[in-house]
N, CA, C and O atoms as CSV, one atom per row, in Angstrom:
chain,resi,resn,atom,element,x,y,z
A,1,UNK,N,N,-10.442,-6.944,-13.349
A,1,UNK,CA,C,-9.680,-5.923,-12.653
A,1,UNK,C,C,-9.319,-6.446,-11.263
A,1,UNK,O,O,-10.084,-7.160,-10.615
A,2,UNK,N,N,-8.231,-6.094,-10.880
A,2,UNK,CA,C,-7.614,-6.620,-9.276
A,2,UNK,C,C,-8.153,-5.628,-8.274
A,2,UNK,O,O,-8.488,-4.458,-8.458
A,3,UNK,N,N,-8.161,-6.224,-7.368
A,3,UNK,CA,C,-8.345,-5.177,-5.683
A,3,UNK,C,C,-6.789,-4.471,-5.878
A,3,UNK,O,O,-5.678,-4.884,-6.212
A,4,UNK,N,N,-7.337,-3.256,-5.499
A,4,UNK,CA,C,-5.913,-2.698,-5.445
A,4,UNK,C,C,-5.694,-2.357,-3.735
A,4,UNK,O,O,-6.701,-2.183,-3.048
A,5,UNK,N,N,-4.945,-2.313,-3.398
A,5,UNK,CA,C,-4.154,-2.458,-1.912
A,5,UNK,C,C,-3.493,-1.074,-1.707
A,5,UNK,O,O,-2.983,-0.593,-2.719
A,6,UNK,N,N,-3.381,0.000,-0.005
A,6,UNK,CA,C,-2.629,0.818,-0.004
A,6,UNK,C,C,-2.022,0.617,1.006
A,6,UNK,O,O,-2.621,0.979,2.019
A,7,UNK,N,N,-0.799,0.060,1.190
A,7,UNK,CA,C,0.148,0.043,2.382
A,7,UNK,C,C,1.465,1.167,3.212
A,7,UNK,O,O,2.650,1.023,2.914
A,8,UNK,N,N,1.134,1.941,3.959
A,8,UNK,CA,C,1.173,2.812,4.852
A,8,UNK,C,C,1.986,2.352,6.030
A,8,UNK,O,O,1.596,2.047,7.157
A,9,UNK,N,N,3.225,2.368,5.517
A,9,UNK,CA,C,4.058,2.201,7.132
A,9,UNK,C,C,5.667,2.812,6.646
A,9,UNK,O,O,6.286,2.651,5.594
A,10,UNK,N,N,6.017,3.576,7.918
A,10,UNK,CA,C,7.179,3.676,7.951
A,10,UNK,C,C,8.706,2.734,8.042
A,10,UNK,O,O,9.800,3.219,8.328
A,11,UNK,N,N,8.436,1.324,7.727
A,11,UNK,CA,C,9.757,0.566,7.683
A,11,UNK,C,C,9.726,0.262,6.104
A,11,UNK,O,O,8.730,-0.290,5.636
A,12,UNK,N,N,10.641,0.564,5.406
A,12,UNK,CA,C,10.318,-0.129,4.085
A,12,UNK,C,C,10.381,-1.308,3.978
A,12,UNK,O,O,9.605,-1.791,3.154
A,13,UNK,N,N,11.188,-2.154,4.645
A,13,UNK,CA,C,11.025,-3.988,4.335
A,13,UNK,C,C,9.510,-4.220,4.710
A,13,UNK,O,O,8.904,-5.098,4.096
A,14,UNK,N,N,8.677,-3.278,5.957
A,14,UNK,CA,C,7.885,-3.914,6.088
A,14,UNK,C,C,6.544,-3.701,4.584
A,14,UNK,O,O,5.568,-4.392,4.292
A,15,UNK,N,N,6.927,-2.861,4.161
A,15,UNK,CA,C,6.051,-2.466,2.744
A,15,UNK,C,C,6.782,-3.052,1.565
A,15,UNK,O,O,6.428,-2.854,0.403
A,16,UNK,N,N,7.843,-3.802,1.927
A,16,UNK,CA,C,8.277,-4.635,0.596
A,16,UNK,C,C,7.457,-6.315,0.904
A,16,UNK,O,O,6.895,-7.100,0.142
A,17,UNK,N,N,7.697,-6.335,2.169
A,17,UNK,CA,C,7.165,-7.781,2.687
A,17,UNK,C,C,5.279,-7.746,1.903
A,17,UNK,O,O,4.679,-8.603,1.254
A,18,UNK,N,N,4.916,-6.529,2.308
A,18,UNK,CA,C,3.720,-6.794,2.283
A,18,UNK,C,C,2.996,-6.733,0.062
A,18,UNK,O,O,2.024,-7.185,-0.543
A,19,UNK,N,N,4.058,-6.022,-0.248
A,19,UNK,CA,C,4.318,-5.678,-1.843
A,19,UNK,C,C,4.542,-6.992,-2.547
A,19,UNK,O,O,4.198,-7.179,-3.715
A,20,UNK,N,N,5.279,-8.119,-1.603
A,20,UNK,CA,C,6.000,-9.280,-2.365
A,20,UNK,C,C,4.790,-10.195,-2.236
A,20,UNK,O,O,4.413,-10.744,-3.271
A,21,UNK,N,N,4.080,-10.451,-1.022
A,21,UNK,CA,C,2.858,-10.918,-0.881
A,21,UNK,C,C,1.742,-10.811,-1.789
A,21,UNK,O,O,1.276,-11.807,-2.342
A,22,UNK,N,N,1.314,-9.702,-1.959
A,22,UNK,CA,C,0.078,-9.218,-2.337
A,22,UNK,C,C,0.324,-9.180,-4.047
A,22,UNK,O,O,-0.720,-9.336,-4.681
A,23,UNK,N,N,0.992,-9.079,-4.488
A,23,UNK,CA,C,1.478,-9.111,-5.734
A,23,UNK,C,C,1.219,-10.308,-6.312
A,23,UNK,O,O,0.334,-10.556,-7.131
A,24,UNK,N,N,2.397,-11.373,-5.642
A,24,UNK,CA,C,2.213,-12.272,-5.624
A,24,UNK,C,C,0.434,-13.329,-6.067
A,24,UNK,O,O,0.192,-14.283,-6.806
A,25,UNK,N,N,-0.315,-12.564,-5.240
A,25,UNK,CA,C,-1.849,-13.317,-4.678
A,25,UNK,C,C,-2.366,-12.394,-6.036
A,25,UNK,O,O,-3.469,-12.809,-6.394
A,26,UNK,N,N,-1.967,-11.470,-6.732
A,26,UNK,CA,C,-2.672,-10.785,-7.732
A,26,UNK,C,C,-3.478,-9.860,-8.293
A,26,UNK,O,O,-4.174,-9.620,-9.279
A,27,UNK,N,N,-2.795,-9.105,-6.435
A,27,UNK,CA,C,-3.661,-8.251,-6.252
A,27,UNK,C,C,-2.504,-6.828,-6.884
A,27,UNK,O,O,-1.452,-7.165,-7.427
A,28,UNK,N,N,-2.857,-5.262,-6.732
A,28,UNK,CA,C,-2.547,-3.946,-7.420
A,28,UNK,C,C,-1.914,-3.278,-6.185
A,28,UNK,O,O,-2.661,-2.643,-5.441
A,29,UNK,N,N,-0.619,-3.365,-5.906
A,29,UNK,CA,C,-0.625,-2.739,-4.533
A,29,UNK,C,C,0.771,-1.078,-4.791
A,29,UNK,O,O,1.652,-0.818,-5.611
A,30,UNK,N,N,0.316,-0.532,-3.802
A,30,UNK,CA,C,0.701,1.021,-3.540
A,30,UNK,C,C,1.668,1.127,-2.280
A,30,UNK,O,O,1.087,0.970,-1.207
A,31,UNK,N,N,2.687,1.302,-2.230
A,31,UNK,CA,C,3.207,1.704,-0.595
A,31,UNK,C,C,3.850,3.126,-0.522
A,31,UNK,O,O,4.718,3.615,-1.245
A,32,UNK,N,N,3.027,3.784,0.804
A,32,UNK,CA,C,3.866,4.557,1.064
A,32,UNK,C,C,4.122,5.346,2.934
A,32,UNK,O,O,3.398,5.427,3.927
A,33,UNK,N,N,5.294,5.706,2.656
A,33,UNK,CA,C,6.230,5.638,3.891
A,33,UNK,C,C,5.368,6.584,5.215
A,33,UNK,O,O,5.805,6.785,6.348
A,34,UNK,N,N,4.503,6.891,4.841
A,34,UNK,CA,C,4.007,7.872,5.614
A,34,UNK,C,C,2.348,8.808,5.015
A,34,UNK,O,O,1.923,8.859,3.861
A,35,UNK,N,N,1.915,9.251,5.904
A,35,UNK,CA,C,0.216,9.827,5.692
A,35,UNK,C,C,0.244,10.731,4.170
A,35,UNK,O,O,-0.438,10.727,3.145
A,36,UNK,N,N,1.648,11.618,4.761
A,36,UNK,CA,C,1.646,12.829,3.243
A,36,UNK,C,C,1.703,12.146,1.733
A,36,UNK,O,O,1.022,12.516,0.777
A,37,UNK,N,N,2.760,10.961,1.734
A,37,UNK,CA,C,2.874,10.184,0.596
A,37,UNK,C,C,1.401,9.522,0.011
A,37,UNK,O,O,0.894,9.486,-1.110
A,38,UNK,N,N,0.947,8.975,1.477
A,38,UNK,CA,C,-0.208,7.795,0.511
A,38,UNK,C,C,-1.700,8.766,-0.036
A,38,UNK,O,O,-2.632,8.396,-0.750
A,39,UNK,N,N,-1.398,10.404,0.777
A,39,UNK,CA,C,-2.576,11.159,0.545
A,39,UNK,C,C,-2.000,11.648,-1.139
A,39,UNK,O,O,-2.830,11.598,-2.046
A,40,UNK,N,N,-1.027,11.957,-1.349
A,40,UNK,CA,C,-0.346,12.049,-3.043
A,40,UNK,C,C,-0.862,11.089,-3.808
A,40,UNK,O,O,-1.315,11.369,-4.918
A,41,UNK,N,N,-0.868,9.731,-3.291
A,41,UNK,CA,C,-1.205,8.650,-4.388
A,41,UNK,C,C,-2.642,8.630,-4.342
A,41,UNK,O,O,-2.987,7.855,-5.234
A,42,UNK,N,N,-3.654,9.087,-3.757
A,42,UNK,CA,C,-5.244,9.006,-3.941
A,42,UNK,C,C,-5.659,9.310,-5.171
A,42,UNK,O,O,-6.267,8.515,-5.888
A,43,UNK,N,N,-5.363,10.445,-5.481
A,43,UNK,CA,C,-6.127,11.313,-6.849
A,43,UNK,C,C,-6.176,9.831,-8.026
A,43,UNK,O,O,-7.066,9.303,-8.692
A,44,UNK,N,N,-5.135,9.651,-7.873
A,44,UNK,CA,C,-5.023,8.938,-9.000
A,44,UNK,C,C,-5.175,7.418,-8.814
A,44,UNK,O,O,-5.369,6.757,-9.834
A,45,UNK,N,N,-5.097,6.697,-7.450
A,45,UNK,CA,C,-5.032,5.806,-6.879
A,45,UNK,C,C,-6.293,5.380,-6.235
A,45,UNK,O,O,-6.609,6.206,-5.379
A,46,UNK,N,N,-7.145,4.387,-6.326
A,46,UNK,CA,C,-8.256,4.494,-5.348
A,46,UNK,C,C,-8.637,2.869,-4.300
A,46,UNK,O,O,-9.612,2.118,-4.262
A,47,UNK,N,N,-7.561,2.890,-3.716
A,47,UNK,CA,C,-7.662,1.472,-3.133
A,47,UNK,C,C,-9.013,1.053,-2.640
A,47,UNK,O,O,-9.835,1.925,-2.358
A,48,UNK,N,N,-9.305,-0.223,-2.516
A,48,UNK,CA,C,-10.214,-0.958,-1.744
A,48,UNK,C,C,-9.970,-1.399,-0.519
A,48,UNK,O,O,-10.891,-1.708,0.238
A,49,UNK,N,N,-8.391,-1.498,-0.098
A,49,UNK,CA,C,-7.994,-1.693,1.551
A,49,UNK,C,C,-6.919,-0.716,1.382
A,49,UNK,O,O,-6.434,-0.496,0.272
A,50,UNK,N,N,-6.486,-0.055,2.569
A,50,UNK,CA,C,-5.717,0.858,3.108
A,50,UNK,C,C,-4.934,-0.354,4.267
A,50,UNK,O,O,-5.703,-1.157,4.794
A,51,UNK,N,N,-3.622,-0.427,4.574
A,51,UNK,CA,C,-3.077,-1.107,5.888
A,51,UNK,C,C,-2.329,-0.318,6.381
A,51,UNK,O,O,-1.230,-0.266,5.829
A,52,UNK,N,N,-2.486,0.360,7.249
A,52,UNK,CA,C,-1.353,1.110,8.147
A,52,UNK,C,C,-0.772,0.680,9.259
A,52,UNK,O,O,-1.259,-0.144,10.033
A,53,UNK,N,N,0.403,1.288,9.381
A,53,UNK,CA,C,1.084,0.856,10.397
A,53,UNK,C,C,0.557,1.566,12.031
A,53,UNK,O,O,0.217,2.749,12.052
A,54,UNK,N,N,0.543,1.026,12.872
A,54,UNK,CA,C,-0.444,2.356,13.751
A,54,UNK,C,C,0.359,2.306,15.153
A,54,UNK,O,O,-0.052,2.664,16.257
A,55,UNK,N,N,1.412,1.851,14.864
A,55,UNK,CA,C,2.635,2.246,16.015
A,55,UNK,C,C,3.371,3.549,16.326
A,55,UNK,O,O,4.222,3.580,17.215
């Protein structure tokens, strides 16, 4: 099973950059644009790293 990844930022290239990466390396990754979105993907989603944007 892969680490799954949750990436949390409001630019989307910057959550495609980080999607094309992590994918890539083989890892399970999640993005979303903002707090309300990535709290939607939990139930069902249960990452091992969270990355937010904190600007």
């Amino acid at each position: 099973m892969s680490q799954k990844i949750l990436v949390v930022d409001d630019e989307e290239s910057t959550r495609f950059l980080y999607q094309e990466e992590f994918e890539d390396e083989g890892y399970t990754i999640k993005t979303a644009a903002n707090a309300e979105e990535a709290l939607k993907l939990l139930p069902d989603f249960h990452p091992d790293l969270v990355i937010m944007d904190i600007k």
